[in-house]
C-alpha positions as CSV (number, residue, x, y, z in Angstrom):
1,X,-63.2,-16.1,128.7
2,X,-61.4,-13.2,130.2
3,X,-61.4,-11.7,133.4
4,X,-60.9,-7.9,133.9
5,X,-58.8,-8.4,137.0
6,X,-56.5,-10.9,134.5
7,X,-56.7,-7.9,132.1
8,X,-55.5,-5.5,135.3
9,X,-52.7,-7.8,136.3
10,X,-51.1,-8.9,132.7
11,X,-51.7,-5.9,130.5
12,X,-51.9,-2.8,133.1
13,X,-48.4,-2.0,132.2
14,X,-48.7,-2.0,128.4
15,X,-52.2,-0.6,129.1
16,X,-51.0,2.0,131.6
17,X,-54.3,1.1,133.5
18,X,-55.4,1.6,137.2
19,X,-58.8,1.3,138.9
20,X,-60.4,4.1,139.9
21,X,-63.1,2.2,141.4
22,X,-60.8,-0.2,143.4
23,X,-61.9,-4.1,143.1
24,X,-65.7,-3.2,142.3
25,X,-66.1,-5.4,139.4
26,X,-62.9,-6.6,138.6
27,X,-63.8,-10.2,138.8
28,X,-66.4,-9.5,135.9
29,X,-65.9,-12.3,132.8
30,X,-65.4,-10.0,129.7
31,X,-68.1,-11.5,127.1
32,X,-67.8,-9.8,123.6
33,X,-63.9,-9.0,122.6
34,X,-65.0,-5.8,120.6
35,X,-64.2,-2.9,122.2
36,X,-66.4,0.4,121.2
37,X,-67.5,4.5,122.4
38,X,-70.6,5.0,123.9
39,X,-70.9,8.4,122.4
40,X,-74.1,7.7,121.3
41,X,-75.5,5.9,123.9
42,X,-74.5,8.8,125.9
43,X,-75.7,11.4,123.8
44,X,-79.6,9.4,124.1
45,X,-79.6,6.7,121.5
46,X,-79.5,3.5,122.7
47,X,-81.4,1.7,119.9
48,X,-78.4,0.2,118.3
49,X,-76.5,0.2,121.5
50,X,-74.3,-3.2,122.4
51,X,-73.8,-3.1,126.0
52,X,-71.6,-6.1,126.3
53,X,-68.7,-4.5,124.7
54,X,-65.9,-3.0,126.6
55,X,-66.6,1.0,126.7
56,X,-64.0,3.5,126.1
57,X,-64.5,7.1,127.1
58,X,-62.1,9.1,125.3
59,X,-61.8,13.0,125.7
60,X,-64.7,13.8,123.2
61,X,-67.1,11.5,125.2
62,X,-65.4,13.5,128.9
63,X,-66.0,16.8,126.9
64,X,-69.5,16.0,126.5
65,X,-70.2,14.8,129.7
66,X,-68.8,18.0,131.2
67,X,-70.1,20.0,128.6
68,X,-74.3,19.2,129.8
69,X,-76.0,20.5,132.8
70,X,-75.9,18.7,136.0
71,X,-79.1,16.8,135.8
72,X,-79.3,16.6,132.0
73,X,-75.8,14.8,133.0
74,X,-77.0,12.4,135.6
75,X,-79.8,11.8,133.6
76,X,-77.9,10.5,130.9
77,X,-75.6,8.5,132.9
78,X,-78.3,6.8,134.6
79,X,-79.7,6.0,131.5
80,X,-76.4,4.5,130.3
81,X,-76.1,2.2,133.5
82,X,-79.2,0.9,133.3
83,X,-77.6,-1.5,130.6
84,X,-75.2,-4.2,132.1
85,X,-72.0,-2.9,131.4
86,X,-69.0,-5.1,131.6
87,X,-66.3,-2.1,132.1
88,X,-65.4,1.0,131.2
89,X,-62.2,3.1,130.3
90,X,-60.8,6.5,130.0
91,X,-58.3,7.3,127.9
92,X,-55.5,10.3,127.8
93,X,-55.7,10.2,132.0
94,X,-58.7,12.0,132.1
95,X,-60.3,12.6,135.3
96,X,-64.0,11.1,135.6
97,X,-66.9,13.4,136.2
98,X,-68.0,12.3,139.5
99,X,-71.9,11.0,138.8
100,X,-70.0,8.8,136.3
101,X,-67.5,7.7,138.9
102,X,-70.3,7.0,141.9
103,X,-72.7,5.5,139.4
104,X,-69.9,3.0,138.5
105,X,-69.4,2.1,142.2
106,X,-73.1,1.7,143.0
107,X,-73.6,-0.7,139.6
108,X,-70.2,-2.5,140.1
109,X,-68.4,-1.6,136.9
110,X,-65.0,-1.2,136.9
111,X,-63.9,2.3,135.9
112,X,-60.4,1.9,134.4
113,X,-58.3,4.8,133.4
114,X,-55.4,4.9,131.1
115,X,-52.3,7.7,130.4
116,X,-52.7,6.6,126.8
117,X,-54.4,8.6,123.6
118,X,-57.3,6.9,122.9
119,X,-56.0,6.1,119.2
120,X,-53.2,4.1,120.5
121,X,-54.9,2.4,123.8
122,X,-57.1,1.0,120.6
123,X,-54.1,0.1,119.1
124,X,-52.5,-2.1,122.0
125,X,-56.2,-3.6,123.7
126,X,-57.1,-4.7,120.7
127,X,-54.4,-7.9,119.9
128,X,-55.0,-8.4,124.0
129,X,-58.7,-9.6,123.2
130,X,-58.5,-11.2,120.2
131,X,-56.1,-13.4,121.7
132,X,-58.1,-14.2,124.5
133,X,-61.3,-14.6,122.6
134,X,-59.3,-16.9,119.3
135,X,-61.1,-20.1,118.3
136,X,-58.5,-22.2,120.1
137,X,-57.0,-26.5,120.0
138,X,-54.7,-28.8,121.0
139,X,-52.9,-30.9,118.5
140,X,-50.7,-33.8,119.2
141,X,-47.4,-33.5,117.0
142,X,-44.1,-31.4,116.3
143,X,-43.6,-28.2,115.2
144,X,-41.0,-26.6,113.5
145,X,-39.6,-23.5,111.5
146,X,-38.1,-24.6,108.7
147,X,-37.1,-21.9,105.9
148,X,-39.9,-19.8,107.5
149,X,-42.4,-22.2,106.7
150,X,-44.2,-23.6,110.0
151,X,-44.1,-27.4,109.2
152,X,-46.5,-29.7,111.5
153,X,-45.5,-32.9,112.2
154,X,-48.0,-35.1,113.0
155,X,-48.5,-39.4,113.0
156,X,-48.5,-42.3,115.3
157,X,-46.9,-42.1,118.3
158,X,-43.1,-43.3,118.3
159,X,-42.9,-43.0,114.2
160,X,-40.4,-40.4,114.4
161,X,-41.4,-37.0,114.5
162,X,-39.8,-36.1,117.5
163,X,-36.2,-37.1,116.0
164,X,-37.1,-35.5,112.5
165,X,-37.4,-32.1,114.4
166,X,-34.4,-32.9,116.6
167,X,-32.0,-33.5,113.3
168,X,-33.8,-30.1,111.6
169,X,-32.7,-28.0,114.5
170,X,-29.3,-29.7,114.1
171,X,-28.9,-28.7,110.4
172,X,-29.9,-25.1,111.9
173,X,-34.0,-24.5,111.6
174,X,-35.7,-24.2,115.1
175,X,-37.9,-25.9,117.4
176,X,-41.3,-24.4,118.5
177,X,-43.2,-26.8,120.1
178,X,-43.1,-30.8,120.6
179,X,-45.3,-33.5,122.0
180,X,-47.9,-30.9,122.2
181,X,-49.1,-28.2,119.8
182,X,-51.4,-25.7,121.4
183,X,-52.9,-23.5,118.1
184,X,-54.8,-20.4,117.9
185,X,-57.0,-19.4,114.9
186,X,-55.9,-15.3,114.3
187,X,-58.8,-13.6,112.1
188,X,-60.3,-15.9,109.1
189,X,-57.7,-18.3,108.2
190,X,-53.7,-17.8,110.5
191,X,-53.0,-20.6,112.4
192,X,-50.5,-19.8,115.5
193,X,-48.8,-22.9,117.1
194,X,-46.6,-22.6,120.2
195,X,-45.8,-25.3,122.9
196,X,-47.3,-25.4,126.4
197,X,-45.9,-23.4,128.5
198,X,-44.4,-26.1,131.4
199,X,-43.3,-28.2,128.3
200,X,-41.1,-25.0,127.3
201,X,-38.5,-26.5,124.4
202,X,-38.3,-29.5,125.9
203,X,-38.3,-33.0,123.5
204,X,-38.5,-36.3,124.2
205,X,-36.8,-38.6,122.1
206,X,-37.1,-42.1,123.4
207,X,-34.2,-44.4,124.1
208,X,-32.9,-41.0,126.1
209,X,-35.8,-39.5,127.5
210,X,-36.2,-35.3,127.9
211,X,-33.9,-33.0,126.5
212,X,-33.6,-29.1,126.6
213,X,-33.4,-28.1,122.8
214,X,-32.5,-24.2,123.9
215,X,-29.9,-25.2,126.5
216,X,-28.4,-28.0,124.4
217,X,-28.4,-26.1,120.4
218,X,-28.8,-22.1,122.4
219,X,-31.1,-19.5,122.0
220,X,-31.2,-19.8,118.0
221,X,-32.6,-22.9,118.0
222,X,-36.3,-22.4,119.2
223,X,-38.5,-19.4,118.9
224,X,-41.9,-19.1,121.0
225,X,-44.1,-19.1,118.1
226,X,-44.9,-19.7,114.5
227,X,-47.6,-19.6,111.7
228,X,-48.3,-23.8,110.8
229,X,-48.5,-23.4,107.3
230,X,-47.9,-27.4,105.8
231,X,-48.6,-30.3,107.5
232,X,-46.2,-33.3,107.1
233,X,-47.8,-36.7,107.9
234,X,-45.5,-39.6,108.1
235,X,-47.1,-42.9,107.6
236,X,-45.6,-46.3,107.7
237,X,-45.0,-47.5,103.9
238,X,-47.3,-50.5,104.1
239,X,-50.3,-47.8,104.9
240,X,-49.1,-44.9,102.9
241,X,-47.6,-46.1,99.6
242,X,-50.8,-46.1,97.9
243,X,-52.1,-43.1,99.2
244,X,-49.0,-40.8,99.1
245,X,-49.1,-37.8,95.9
246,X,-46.5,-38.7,92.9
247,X,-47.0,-36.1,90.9
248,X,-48.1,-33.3,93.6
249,X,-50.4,-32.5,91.4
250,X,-53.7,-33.6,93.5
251,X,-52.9,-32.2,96.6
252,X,-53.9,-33.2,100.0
253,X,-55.3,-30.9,102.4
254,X,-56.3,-30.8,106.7
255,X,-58.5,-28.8,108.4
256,X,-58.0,-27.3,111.6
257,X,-60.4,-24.9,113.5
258,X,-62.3,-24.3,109.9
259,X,-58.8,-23.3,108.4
260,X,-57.7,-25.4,105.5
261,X,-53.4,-26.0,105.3
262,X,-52.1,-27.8,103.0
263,X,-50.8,-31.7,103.8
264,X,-47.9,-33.8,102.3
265,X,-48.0,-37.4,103.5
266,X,-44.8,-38.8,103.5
267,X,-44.5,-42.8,103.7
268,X,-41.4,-44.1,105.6
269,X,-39.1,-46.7,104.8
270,X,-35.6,-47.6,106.3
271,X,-32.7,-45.6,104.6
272,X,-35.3,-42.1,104.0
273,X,-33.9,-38.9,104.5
274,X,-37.0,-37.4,106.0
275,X,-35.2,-34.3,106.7
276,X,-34.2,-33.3,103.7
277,X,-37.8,-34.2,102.2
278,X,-38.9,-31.8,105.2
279,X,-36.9,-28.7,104.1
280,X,-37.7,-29.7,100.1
281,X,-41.3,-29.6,101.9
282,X,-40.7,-25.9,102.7
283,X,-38.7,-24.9,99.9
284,X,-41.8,-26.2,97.5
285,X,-44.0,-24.3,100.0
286,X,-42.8,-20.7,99.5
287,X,-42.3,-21.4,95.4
288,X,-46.5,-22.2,95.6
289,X,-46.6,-18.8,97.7
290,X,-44.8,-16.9,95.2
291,X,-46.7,-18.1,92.2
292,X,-44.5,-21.1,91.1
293,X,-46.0,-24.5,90.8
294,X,-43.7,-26.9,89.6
295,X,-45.9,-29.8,89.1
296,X,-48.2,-27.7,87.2
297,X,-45.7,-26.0,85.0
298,X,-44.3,-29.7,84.2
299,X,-48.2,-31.2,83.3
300,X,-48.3,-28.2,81.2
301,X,-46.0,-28.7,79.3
302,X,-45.9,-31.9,79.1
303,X,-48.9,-31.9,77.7
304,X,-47.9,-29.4,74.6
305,X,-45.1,-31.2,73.6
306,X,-48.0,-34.2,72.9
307,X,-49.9,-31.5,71.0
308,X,-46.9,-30.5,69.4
309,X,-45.9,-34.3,68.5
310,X,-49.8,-34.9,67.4
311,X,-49.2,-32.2,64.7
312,X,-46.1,-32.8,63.4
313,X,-47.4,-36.7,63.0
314,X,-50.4,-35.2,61.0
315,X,-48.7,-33.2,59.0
316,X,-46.3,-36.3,57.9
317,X,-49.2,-38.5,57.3
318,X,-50.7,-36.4,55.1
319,X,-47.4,-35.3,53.0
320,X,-47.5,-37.5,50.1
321,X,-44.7,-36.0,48.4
């Protein structure tokens, strides 16, 4: 949920917002993230009308308004605020007509106004909302940006995921988040992990307990956020080594806030090189994304050459000359 005074406080500058109606309203929870014109619902039809959305009067809807009579225009707006409107906003710095500004105050809805065209306020509420209103989990594991390729590190605690990421962001990928994952589902099927935001891009790696990956490796070494594409599951050998793709031909797959991601289960042993297996992870990640499947290509043709063998055996078999 999403309160408009949060919406005053951490987006009136990118907004360009102030209240015209002072704190009426402002501690109003924003229900529905869509944001829509009332022209209309101003205009007299209100049989499709959503009143839960967020309500932007733009200059064609203040034309209007100033455009009717004065009681055909009080009519209307009385009308209007008879639904229960969350907010509303003017765009372009438009001043308000003034039965729309003292209606807003008697009902309690905050009248916002903004210095910005109504194409472009649009533009910048709309990323603000759906990030308040996306689907929204906390995962327990690493992740990393390795090649690009967001790579999520997950397993039992104290296997080793924490010092996999550590030696990554030594051979130069970066750090995003560890210990704690917090992930965001963007439209049908993005996933966005970043850390928490006390943790920052701090690690723990046990035997010598927190460590600041930006102030030890610098600025290059973490970014805030990243796209989890794969997720790497290390298992202990004794658990994994019958489970574990040889081929990668049957691939395994998680599901995290009804997105499905790709997963490689990697089974540990002393002597592995998990890092290296992590970046081959990534590198085998974007040749899938650009249309190359090795183990595919190789069943294939594997598979002709036995057709090819079959026939050639044929033929001899039946070459009595």
């Amino acid at each position: 949920m999403l309160r408009l005074r949060e919406l005053l406080e951490r987006e009136g500058d990118p907004l360009q917002l102030e209240a015209l109606t002072g704190e009426a309203g402002l501690d109003r929870q924003v229900q529905d993230p869509e944001v829509a014109s009332p022209g209309l619902a101003l205009a007299g039809y209100v049989g499709r009308f959503a009143p839960h959305r967020l309500h932007v009067l733009g200059e064609t809807e203040i034309t209007y308004l100033n455009g009717l009579a004065a009681d055909e225009r009080l009519h209307r707006l009385e009308q209007f605020f008879n639904f229960d409107l969350p907010c509303l906003f003017i765009t372009k710095g438009l001043d308000a007509p003034a039965d729309l500004l003292r209606l807003a105050q008697e009902h309690g809805v905050p009248l916002l106004r903004s210095r910005l065209k109504t194409a472009e306020f649009y533009r910048r509420v709309k990323p603000v909302l759906e990030e308040a209103f996306a689907p929204r989990t906390t995962l327990h594991g690493s992740l990393a940006d390795v090649y690009g390729v967001g790579l999520l590190f997950i397993g039992r605690s104290g296997i080793g995921k924490s010092e996999c990421v550590l030696d990554l962001v030594e051979r130069g990928h970066r750090l995003v988040a560890d210990d704690v994952v917090q992930v965001t589902r963007r439209g049908a099927d993005i996933l966005i992990g970043r850390g928490h935001e006390l943790a920052a891009h701090h690690m723990e790696i046990r035997g010598i307990g927190l460590i600041d990956v930006q102030a030890l490796f610098g600025i290059r070494a973490v970014r805030q956020q990243k796209r989890i594409e794969v997720v790497v599951q290390l298992e202990d050998w004794e658990t994994a080594k019958d489970v574990a793709d040889r081929t990668g031909l049957s691939q395994h797959t998680s599901e995290v806030l009804g997105v499905t991601i790709p997963r490689v289960i990697v089974p540990l042993n002393p002597g592995k090189n998990i890092t290296v297996i992590s970046e081959v992870v990534a590198m085998m990640h974007l040749l899938r994304y650009s249309g190359v499947d090795v183990a595919a290509q190789f069943n294939e043709r594997l598979i002709r050459r036995m057709k090819e063998k079959r026939g050639i055996k044929g033929y001899l078999q039946e070459d009595y000359e």
